[in-house]
C-alpha positions in Angstrom: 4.8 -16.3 8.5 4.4 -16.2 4.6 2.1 -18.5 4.4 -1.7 -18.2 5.2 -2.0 -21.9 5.4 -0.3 -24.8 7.5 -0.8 -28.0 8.0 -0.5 -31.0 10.6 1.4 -34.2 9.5 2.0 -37.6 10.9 5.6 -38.1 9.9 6.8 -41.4 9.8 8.2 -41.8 13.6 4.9 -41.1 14.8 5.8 -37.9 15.6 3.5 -34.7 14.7 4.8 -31.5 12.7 2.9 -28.3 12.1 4.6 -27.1 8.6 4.0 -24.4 6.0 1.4 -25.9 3.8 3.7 -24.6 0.7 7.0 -25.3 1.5 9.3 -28.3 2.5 11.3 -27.1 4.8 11.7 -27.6 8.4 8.6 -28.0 10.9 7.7 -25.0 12.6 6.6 -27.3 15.5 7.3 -31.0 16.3 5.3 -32.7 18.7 6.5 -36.0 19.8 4.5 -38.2 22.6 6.9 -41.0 25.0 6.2 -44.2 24.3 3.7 -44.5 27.7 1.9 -41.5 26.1 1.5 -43.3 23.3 0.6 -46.6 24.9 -2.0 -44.4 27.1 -3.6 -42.3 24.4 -3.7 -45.2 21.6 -5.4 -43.8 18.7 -6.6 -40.6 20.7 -2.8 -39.1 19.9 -3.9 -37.4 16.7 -6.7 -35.5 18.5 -4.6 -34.5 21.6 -1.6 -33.3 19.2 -4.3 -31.3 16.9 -5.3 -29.6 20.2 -1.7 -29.1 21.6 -1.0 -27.5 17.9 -4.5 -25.6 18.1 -3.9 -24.0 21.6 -0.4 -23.1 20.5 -1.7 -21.3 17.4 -4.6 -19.3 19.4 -1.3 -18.6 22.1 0.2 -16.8 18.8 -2.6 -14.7 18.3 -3.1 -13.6 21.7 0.7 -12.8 21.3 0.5 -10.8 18.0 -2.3 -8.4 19.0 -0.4 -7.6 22.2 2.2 -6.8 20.4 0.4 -4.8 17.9 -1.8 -3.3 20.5 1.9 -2.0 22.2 3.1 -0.9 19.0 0.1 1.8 18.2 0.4 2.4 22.3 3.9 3.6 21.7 2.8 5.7 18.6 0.5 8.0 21.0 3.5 8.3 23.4 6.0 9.9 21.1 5.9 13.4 21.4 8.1 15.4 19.6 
């Protein structure tokens, strides 16, 4: 991603978005809760999609370093 920074936004459904902090173009994750969700979690639905988003991000991470980790793994095996 280009951008260092995102951001979380209510959007005017009452679904969530995570989105480029810079940018306006499209979410790169929407969250959207059913309407017993919604009924259940009342005003608790901004914290539970902040932790959905938050878990998701940390997911990335763990992604990316395997990734990397597999990359510089493959470097060592090369022989020429």
């Amino acid at each position: 991603m280009s951008s260092a920074f995102l951001e979380i936004i209510e959007l005017p459904n009452g679904d969530f978005a995570l989105q480029k902090a810079d940018e306006d173009g499209d979410a790169l994750v929407t969250i959207t809760f059913s309407k017993d969700a919604k009924e259940f979690l009342k005003e608790h639905n901004v914290t539970v999609a902040k932790s959905m988003i938050n878990a998701g991000i940390q997911t990335v991470g763990v992604i990316s370093k395997q990734i990397a980790e597999s990359d510089i793994e493959e470097e060592f095996r090369t022989v020429h």
